[in-house]
N, C-alpha and C positions, 0 to 999 in steps of 0.2 A: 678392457672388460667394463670399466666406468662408464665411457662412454657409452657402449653398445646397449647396458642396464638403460640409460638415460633415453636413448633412442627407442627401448622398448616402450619404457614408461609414457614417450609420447605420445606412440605409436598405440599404445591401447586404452592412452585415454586425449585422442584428438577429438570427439566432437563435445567432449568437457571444456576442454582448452577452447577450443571453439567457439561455444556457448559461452564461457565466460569473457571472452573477449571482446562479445556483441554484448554483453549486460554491461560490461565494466566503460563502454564507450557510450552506453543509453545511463545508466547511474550518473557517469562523469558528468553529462549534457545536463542530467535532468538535476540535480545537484547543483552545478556552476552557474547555468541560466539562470534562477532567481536569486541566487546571491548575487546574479550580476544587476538584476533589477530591482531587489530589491532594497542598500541605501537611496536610490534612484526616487522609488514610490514613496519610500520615509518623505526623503526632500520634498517632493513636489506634494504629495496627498497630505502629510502629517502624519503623525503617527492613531491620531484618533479617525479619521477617514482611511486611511488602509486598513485599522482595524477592523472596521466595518464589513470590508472587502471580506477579510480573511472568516469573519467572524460569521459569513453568509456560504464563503467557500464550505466554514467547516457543517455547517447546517444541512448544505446539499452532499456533503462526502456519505451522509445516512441514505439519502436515495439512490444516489452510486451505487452503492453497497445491496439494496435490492436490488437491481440491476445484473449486477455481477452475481450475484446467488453461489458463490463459493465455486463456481465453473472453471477459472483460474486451476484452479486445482483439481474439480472434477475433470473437466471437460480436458484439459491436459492430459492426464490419467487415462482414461478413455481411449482418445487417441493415439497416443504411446502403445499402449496394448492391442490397439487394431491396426497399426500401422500399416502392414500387408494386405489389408482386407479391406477395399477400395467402397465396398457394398455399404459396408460397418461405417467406416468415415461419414457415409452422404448421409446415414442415417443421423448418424452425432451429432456432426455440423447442422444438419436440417434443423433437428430437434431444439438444439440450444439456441437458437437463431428465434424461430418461433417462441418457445418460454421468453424468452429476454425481451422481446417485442409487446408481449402481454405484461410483462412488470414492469417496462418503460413505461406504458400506458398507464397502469397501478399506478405508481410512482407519482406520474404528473398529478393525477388526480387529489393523490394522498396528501400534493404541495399546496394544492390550491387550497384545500380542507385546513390543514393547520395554519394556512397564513389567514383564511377566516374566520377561525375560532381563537387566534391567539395575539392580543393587542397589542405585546411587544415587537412583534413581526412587524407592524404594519406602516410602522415608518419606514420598513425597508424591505416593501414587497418587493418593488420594480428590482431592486441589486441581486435578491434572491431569484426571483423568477427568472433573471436574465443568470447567472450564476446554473442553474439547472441544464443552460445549454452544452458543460462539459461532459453531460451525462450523456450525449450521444457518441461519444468515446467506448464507453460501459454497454452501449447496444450495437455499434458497427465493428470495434475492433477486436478480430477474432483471436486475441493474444493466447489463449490458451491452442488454438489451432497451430498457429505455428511454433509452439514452444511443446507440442506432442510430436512433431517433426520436427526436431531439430534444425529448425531451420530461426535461428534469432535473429538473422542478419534483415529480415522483413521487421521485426519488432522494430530493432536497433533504428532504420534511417528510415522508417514512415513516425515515428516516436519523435525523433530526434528533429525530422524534418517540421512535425507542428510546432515542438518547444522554438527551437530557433526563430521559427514564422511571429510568435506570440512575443519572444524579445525584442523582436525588430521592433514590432507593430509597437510595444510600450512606448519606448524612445522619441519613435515619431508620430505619435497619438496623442499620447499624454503628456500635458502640459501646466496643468493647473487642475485647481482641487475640485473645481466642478466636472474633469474627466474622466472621475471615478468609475462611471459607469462601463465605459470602454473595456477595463479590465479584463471582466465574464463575458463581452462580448466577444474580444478580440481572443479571448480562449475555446469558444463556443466555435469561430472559425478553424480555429488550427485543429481541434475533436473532431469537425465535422469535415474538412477536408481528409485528415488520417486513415479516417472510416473509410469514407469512401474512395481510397486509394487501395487501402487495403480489403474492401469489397472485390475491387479489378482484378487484384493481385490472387485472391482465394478463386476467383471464377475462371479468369485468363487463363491464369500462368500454371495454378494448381489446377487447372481442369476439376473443381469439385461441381456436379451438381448436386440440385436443392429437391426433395424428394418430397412428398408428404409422408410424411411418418403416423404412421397410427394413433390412437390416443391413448392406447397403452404403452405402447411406448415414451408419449410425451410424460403421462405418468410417472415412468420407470426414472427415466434421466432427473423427473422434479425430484422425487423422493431420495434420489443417490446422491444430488445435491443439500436439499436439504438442512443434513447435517455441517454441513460445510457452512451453511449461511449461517447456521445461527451459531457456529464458533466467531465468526469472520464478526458477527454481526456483536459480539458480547465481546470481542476484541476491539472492536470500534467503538465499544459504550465509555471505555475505560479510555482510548487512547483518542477521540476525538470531540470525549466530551469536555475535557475539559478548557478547551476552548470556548464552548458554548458556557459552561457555565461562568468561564472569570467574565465573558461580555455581557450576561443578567447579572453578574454581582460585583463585578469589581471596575468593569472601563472598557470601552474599545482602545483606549492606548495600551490597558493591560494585555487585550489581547496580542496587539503587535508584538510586546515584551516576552509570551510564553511563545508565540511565535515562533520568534529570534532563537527561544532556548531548543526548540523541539525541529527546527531547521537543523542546527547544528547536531543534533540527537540523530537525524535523518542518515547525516554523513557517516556518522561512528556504523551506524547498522546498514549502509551498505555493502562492505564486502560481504560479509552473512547472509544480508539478501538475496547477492550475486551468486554467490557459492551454492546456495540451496535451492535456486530458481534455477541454473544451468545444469544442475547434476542430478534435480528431480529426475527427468524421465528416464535419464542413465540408470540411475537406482531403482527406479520403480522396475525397471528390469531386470537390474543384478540381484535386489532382494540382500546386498551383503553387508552385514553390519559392521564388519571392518573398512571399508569403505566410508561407509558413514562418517566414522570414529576416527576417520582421518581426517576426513574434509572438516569437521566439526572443530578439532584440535588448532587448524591452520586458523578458522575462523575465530575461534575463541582469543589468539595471540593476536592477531592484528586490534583485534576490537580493542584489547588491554590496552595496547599501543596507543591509540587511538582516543582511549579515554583522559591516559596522562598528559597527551598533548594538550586535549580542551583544558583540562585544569590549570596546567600551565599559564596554557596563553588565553583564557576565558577574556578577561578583559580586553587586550588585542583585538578579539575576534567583535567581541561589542564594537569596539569604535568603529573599526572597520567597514565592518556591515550599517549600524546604524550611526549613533551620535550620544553624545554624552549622557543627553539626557535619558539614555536605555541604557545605561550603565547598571540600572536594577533587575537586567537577565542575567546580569553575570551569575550570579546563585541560584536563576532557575536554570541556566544552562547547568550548570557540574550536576547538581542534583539529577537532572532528567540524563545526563552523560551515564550515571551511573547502574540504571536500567537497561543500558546498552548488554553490556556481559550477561544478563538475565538473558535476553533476547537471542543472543550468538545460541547460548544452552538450550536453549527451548525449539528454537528451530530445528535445532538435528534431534531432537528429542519427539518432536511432533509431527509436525507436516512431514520431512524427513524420517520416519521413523515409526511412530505408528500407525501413520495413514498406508502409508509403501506396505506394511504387514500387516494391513486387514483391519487395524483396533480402531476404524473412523467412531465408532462411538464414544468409547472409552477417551478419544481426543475430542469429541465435540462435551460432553459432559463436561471434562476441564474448562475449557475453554468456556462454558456456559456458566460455570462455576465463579468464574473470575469475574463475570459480570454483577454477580450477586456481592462478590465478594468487593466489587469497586463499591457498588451501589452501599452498603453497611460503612465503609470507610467514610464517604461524603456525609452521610448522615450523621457520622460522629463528630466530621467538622463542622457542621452545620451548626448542632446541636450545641456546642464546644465556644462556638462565636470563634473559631480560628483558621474562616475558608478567607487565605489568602494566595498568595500566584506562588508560594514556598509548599504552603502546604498540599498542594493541588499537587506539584511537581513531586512529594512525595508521595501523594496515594500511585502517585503513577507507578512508582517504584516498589511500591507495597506488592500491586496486586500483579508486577511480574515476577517478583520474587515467587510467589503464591503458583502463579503458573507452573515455573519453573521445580518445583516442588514436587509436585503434586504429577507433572508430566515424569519426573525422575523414577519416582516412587512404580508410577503404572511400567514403566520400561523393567523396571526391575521385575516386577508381576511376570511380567510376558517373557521372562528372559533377554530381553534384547538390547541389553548395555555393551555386551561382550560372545562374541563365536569360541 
């Protein structure tokens, strides 16, 4: 009878298992790859020249970000729900394709603007400009198309396939501190080859055609997204700014140091991310909050797991990755570790949870919330004289906590804690 329970249990939930098995092998990649490159770049760049790198990554992660316009999750959604409806699809796909192509376009614009109006930029236009090339990631690869079909094994090894391509290239590219540049390039290829594999892959193989969609329509899909961006978007204020600000105030070696911490922060909130990215569209189906409050429970024990390790072995993890002289992450690491357990709660609380039951607003409000709510935090460090890479690591911690709150509280409103 044990068994047979167990055979049920797989049997009705194979393309979870599935899906999680195509995330957990693109996580593991995307994950392993730059820690594997990463004491590598320490050695050969320094720790203040790779800063640089990352310190230009995190600058363009804000134009990504309009890019992507919350579609990820819209445009998943969408599709998941018309699955059957072949008409519906061309139209979705069409739509998102076009938007995305117009805010690439924005975007570029928007970079060349602020790097001429803002004098700190300008010693390192050319790393950012060339850095912007990952963005065509964020306009070819239709990851929410095939993540509304079930189908992640297409994410999984055209993903897997650039990161690998991008490791290689480091090793035998780079070789001294003047090949910094390489970097955004040699990532700009692995985006743009993925893309365009995965363009083949949506026309070939999925038979989708590209339709012209009305401009009501184009309309319809901006505004259903919308919301989504500017959560996404006041989630990145909190969680990507703070990179931009320790390289205006503190160092590009600092930034390598918060780095290091928010790498390892990355790890911890994997499985979380896996678990809620594979079972989105399952749940966007099933609508059942036990469900949810399963996957959530599983998530939440691993991430604990996972936090005690870093504290543990924090300093281990420093040498390893870099070298002694970053032995001063070991405290931005545990700290940002500890934002991990916010994040597990929050995910099945929101994306998971009130977006699947209709409260997209009530989730973007949060979420918009938190951006205001980081923004008041900094300013009290500012004000304080006590913005350092400790204190930064805790506003980060502040305003998931805040999140996490505040996402609780609405679940309760709506009934949706418990069936």
């Amino acid at each position: 009878m044990k068994k047979i329970g167990i055979k049920r249990v797989i049997a009705n939930n194979i393309k979870l298992i599935n899906n999680f098995g195509y995330l957990f092998l693109l996580r593991f990649i995307s994950i392993l790859l730059p820690l594997i490159t990463y004491p590598y770049l320490i050695i050969v760049l320094g720790s203040d020249v790779y800063g640089k790198v990352l310190y230009a990554q995190a600058i363009i992660m804000y134009f990504s970000l309009i890019i992507n316009f919350g579609f990820n999750i819209t445009g998943t959604k969408e599709i998941a729900e018309n699955i059957n409806n072949k008409v519906k699809i061309y139209e979705i796909v069409s739509s998102i394709y076009i938007i995305k192509f117009f805010l690439f376009i924005i975007s570029f614009f928007l970079l060349i603007v602020t790097l001429c109006v803002s004098p700190s930029l300008r010693g390192v236009w050319v790393l950012i400009m060339l850095s912007f090339s990952v963005c065509l990631n964020e306009l070819l690869f239709p990851q929410w198309y095939f993540q509304g079909v079930d189908k992640m094994k297409y994410i999984t090894f055209l993903q897997v396939f650039s990161k690998v391509l991008f490791t290689v290239f480091i090793f035998f590219i780079i070789d001294d501190k003047k090949d910094y540049l390489y970097v955004p390039i040699i990532s700009g290829i692995g985006a743009l080859l993925a893309g365009l594999v995965s363009m083949y892959i949506l026309v070939f193989k999925e038979r989708i055609i590209f339709i012209r969609p009305k401009k009501t329509l184009l309309i319809y899909y901006f505004k259903e997204s919308l919301p989504l961006f500017i959560s996404a978007a006041s989630v990145q204020v909190y969680v990507n700014a703070n990179k931009v600000l320790v390289g205006a105030f503190l160092g590009m070696s600092e930034v390598a140091y918060y780095d290091l911490g928010e790498k390892v922060l990355n790890v911890i909130k994997v499985p979380v991310s896996m678990l809620g990215q594979a079972a989105f569209p399952t749940l966007t189906r099933l609508k059942s909050i036990q469900k949810i409050n399963q996957i959530m429970l599983l998530g939440v024990i691993i991430t604990l797991i996972l936090i005690v390790f870093v504290f543990v072995f924090s300093e281990d993890i420093v040498l390893l990755l870099g070298n002694v002289k970053m032995l001063e992450a070991v405290v931005v690491m545990r700290i940002l570790a500890l934002s991990a357990i916010m994040v597990a709660i929050s995910q099945f609380l929101g994306t998971s949870r009130l977006i699947i039951f209709g409260y997209k607003n009530t989730f973007t409000k949060i979420i918009a919330s938190s951006g205001v709510f980081f923004a008041i935090i900094i300013l009290i460090i500012y004000f304080l004289d006590i913005l350092n890479l400790n204190s930064l690591a805790w506003s980060a911690v502040s305003v998931e906590c805040w999140v996490t709150l505040l996402m609780l509280i609405a679940s309760y409103k709506y009934k949706l804690l418990v069936e």
